[in-house]
MILUM-155590 format. One line per field, with one value per residue (C-alpha): x, z, y; residue in one letter. Coordinates in Angstrom, 2 decimals. Layout:
c1: (X,...)
c3: (Z,...)
c2: (Y,...)
residu: (a,...)
This chain:
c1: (19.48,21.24,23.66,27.02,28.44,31.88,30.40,28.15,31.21,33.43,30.42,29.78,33.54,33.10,29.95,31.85,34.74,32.59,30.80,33.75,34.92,31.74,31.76,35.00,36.32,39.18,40.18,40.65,44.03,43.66,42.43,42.21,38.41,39.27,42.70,41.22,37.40,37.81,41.21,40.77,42.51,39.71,37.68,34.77,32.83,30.73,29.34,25.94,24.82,21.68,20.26,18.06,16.74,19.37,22.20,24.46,23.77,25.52,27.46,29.66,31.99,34.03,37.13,37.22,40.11,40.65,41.65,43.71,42.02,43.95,44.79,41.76,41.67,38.01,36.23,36.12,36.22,37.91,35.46,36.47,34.42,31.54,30.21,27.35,26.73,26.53,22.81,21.58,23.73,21.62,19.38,20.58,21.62,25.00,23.74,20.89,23.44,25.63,23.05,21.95,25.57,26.16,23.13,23.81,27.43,26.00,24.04,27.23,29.02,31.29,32.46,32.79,33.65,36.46,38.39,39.47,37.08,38.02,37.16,34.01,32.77,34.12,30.52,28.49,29.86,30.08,26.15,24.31,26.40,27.03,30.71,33.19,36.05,38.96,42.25,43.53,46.62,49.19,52.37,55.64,58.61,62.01,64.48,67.11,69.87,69.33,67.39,69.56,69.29,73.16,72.95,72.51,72.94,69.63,68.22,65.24,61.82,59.32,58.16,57.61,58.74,60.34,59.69,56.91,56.00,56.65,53.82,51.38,52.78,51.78,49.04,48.56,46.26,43.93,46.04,44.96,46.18,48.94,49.73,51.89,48.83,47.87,51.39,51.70,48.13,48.74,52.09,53.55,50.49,49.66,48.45,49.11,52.37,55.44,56.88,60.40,59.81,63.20,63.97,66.02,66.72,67.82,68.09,66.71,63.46,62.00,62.24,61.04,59.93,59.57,57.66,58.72,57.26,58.59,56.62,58.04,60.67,60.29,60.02,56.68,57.31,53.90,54.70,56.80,56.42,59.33,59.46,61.63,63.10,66.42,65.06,63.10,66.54,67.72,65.41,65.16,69.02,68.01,65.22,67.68,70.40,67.41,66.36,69.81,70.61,67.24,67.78,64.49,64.59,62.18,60.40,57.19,55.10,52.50,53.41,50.81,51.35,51.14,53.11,56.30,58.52,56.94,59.89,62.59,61.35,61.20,64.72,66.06,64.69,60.91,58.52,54.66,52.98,50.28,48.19,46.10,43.89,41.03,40.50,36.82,35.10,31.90,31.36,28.30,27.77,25.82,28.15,30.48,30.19,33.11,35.22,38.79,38.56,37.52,40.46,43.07,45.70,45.43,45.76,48.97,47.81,50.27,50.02,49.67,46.64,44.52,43.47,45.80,49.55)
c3: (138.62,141.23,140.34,143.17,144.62,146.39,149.74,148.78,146.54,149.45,151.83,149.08,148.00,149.96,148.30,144.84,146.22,146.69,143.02,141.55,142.92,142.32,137.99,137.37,140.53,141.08,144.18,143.05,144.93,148.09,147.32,143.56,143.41,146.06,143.96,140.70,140.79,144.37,143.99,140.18,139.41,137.82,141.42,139.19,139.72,136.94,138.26,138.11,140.15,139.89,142.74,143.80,147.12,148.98,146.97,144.00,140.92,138.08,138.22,135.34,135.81,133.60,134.79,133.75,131.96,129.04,126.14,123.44,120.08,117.66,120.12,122.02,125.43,126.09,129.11,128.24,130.21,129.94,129.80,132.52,135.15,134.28,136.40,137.09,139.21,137.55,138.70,136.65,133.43,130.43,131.36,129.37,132.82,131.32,128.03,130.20,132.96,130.15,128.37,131.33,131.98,128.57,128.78,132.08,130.30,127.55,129.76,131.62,129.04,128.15,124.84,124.30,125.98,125.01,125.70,125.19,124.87,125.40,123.02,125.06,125.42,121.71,119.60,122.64,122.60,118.68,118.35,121.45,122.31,119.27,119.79,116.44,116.16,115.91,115.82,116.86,118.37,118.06,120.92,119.59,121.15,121.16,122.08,125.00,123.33,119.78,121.02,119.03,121.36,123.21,127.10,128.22,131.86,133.89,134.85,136.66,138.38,139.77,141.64,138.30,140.25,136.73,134.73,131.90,130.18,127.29,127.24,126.96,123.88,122.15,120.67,116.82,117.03,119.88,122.71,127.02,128.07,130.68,133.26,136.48,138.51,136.02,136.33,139.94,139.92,137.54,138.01,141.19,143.73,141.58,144.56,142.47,140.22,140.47,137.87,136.54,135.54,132.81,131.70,129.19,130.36,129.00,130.01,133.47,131.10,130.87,126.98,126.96,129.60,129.48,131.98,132.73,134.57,135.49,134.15,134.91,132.73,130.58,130.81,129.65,128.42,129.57,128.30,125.91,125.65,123.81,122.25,118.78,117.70,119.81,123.29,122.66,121.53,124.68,127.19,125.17,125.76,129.52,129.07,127.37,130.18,132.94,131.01,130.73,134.41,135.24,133.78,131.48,128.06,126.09,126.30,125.21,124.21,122.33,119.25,116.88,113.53,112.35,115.50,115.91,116.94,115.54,112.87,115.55,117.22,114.65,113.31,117.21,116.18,117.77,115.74,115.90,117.64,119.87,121.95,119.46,121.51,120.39,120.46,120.56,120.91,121.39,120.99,122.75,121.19,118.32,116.77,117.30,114.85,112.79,115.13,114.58,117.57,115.13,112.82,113.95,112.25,114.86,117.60,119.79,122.30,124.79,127.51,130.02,128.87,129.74,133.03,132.54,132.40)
c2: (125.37,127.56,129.93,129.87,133.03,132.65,131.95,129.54,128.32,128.03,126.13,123.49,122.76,119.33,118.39,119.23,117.49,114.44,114.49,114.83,111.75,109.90,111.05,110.22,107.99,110.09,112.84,116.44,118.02,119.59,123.44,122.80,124.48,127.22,128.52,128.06,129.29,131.72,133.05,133.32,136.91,138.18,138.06,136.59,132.98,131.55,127.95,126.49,123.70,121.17,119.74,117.12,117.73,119.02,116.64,118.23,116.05,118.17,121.21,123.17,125.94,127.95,129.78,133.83,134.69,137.49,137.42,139.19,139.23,141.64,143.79,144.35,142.44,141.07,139.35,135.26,131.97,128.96,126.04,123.66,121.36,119.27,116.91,114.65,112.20,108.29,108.03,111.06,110.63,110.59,113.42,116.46,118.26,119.43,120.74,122.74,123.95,125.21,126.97,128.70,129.95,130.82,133.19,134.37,135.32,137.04,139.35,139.65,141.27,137.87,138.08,133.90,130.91,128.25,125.24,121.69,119.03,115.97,112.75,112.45,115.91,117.49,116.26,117.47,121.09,120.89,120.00,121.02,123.76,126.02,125.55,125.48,123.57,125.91,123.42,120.20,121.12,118.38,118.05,118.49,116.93,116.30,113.96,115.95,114.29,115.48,118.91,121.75,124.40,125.35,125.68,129.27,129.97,130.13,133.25,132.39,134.24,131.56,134.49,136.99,139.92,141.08,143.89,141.75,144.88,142.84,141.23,143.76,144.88,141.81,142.41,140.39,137.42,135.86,134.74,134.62,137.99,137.47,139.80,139.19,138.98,136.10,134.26,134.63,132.89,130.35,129.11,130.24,129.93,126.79,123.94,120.93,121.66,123.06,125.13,126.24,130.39,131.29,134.65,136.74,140.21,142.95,146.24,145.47,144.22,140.93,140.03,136.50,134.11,130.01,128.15,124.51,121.42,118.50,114.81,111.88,111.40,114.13,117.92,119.91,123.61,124.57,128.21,130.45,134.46,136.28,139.75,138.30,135.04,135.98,136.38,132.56,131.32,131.96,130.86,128.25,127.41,127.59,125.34,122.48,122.64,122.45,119.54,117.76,119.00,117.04,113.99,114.53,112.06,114.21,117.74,118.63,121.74,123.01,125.44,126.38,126.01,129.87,131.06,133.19,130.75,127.22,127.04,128.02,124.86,123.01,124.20,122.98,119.36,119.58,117.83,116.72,113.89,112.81,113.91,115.99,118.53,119.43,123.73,124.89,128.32,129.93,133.85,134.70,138.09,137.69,141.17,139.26,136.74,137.61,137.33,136.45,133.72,131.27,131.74,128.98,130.84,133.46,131.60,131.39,129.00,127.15,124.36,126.54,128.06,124.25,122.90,119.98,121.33)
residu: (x,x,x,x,x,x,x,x,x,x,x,x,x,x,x,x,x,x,x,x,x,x,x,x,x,x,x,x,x,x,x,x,x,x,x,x,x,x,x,x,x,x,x,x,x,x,x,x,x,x,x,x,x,x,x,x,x,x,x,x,x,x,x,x,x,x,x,x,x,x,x,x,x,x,x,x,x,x,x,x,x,x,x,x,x,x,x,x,x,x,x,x,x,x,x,x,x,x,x,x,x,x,x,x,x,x,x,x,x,x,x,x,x,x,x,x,x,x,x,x,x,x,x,x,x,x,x,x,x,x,x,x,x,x,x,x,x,x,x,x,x,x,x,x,x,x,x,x,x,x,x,x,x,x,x,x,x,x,x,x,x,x,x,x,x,x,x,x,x,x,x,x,x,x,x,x,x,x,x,x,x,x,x,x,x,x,x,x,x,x,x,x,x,x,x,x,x,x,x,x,x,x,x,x,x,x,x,x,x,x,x,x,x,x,x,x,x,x,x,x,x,x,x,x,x,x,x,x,x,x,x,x,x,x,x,x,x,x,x,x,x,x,x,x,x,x,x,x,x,x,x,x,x,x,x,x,x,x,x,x,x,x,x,x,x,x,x,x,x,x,x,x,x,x,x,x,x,x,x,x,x,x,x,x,x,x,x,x,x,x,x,x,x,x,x,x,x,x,x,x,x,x,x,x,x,x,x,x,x)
């Protein structure tokens, strides 16, 4: 196993390019790996590699992010990439990579790792792993016609050169801690998607924010951060007349059952389908064992916060 710096990173992106596209026989966007594991805000790589002579056969990475749990913002990572190549499958390579990183995290100072597994990967993580199932987060959506929310007019910052000062006042549950360095990463320098940044203001201060992407015919609302119930309502307004305006049939969002606002949505006519996501958490602290993060009534997790959205 062979642990990647960023230089190595960036001389091997091809060769990941290329077993990427051999596990799952599908292209990765042009600088996916450079914007999300190089220019990652924290300035921090965690990615193992296994090779066989000089060829990369399995790799994993995890992307750093914190995390607010209760008010205390920790170091964490969100599990992402793993990959092995077709002719090695079978051989235990991902369970030992991710071992190996999760120990190498530990020493690090991480306080846990989490994610989405998919159908595939969920009873790996579960019983090789030590992960624990924290919530299967269902979608809720709404038809545009009969979504209750009146048009505000737009106020918009794809740029999130706003006052967000907001957000680092909230500080109840476990939630990824979002700072403008983290939006401008995630959304605006974003090489694959294009996203739709709304604001409320007041007093020359952001008070809530909602992050929109387009989907074929329907509108995701990858993100929603409000300091009360009003500020929500209104982005929320801006977030129905961009869908209207757009043409979009449905919109879609993720809304935790024991959030803030997951009865404002459903009051504006949002209600629960499919897909079903599976949530999933390791702490890999052993003081840390009792741990809010595995409480799924703490969580306020949005789209936003996966790989996929």
């Amino acid at each position: 196993m062979i642990r990647l710096d960023p230089p190595t990173f960036e001389e091997r992106i091809g060769e990941l390019e290329d077993l990427f596209r051999a596990s799952f026989d599908a292209s990765l966007p042009a600088g996916y790996l450079r914007w999300r594991f190089l220019d990652n805000p924290t300035g921090q790589l965690l990615s193992l590699i296994e090779e066989d002579g000089p060829a990369i056969v399995a790799n994993y990475c995890v992307s750093p992010c914190r995390l607010r749990v209760e008010g205390t913002v920790v170091q964490s990572a969100l599990s992402m990439m793993t990959m092995t190549h077709p002719a090695y499958g079978g051989r235990g390579l991902f369970t030992r990579l991710a071992a190996r990183l999760y120990d190498d995290m530990a020493a690090s100072g991480y306080h846990s790792v989490w994610g989405f597994p998919n159908e595939h990967s969920h009873a790996i993580f579960a019983a090789k792993l030590g992960w624990r199932d924290i919530y299967e987060v269902p979608t809720m959506s709404v038809e545009v016609a009969r979504l209750k929310a009146p048009a505000v007019p737009p106020a918009r910052d794809d740029a999130f050169d706003s006052d967000y000062g907001f957000l680092a006042a909230s500080g109840d549950g476990v939630s990824v801690f979002k700072d403008t360095s983290w939006l401008r990463w995630r959304y605006t320098r974003n090489p694959v998607h294009r996203y739709a940044s709304y604001i409320a203001v007041s007093g020359g201060a952001v008070r809530a924010l909602a992050v929109t992407k387009r989907y074929e015919d329907s509108l995701d609302l990858v993100d929603l951060q409000a300091s009360d119930r009003e500020a929500a309502t209104e982005v929320l307004g801006m977030v129905a007349g961009a869908a209207a305006e757009l043409g979009a049939k449905r919109v879609y969002t993720w809304m935790p059952l024991f959030s803030p606002f997951h009865a404002l949505l459903e009051r504006l006519g949002f209600t629960n389908g499919a897909p079903v996501t599976y949530l999933g958490a390791r702490i890999l602290s052993a003081t840390q064992e009792s741990s809010p993060l595995y409480d799924f009534r703490r969580w306020y997790v949005k789209m936003g916060d996966s790989d996929v959205y």
